[in-house]
C-alpha positions in Angstrom: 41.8 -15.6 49.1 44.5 -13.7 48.1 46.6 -16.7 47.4 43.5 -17.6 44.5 43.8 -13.9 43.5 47.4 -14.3 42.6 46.9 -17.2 40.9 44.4 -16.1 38.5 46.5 -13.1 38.1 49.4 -15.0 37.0 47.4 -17.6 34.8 45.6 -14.2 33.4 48.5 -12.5 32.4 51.0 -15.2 31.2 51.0 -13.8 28.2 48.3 -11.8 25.6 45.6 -14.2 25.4 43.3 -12.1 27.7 43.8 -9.5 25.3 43.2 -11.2 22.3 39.8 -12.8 23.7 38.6 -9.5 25.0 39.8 -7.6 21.6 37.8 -10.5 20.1 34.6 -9.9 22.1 34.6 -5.6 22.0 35.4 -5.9 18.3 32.8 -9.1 17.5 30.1 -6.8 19.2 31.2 -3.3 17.6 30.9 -5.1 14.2 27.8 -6.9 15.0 26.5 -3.9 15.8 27.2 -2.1 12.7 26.6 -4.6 10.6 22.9 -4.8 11.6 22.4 -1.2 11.4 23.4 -1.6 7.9 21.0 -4.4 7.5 18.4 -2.5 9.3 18.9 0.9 6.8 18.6 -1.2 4.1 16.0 -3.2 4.9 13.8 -0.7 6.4 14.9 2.4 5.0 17.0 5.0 6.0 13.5 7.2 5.8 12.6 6.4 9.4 15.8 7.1 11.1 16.2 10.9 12.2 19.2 12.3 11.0 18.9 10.5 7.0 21.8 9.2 5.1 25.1 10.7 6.7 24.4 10.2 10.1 23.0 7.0 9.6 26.0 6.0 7.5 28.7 7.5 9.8 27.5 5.3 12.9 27.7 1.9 10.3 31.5 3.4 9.3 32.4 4.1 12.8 31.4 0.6 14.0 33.5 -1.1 11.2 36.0 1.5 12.1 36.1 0.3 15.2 35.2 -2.8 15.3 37.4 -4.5 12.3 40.8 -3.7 13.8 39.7 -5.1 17.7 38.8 -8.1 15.9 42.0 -8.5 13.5 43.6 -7.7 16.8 42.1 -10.7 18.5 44.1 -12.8 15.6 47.0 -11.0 14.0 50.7 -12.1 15.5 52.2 -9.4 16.7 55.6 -10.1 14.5 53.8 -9.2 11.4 53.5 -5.5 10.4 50.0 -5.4 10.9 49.9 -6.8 14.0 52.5 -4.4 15.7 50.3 -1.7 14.2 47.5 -3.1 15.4 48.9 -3.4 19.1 49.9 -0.2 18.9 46.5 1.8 17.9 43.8 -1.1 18.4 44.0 -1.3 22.2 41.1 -1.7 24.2 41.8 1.7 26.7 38.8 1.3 28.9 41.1 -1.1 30.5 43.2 1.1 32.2 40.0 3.2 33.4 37.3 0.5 34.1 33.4 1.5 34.2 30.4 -0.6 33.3 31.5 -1.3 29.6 34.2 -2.5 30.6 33.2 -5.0 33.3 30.5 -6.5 30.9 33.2 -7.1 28.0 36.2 -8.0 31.0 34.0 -10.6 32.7 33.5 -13.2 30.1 37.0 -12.2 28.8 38.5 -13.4 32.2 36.1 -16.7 32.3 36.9 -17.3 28.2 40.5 -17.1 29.2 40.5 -19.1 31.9 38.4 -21.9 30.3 40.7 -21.8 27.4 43.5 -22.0 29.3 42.3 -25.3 31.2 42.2 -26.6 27.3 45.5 -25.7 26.6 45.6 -22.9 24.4 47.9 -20.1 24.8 48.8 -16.5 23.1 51.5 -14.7 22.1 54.5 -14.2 24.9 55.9 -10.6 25.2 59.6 -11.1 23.2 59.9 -7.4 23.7 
């Protein structure tokens, strides 16, 4: 067992692609989220919801917020500008403190990962 253990740990970790697919999925579902909030406000109303306008549209700006840069995360090199600043400030930092987010976002990240990997596809190695 622990033999398997260490050898998904060293497939995992090769290089960023773990990363990238779970930026990928946290920032897909952030974004998804907000945009059908907006979708929903607009369709609906903004009427219904409880706080009006502002709060409504500071959850839809704090999704994109948050959301956007996880996803051009998932995609951006790292030896481009953006992508150093986005490996510096768009980090997932649940990682480092798992709870239940964080296992439903890391699970199919580890069995995306491992499937792409059996396909052949690779990230970015560390140069640094």
């Amino acid at each position: 067992m622990k033999q398997l253990i260490s050898q998904v740990d060293r497939e995992l970790m090769r290089d960023d692609l773990l990363i990238r697919v779970a930026s990928g999925l946290c920032g897909g579902v952030v974004t998804l989220v907000g945009v059908l909030l907006l979708v929903g406000f607009a369709a609906r109303g903004v009427d219904r919801f409880p706080g009006g306008w502002p709060l409504a549209m500071t959850i839809v700006i704090l999704a994109f917020v948050f959301g956007v840069p996880l996803l051009l995360r998932s995609v951006t090199s790292r030896r481009t500008a953006l992508g150093r600043f986005l490996a510096r400030h768009a980090t997932l930092g649940a990682l480092r403190h798992p709870d239940d987010f964080t296992l439903w976002i890391m699970l199919p990240a580890i069995a995306l990962t491992v499937m792409l990997r059996r396909l052949g596809v690779s990230g970015e190695a560390e140069t640094e």
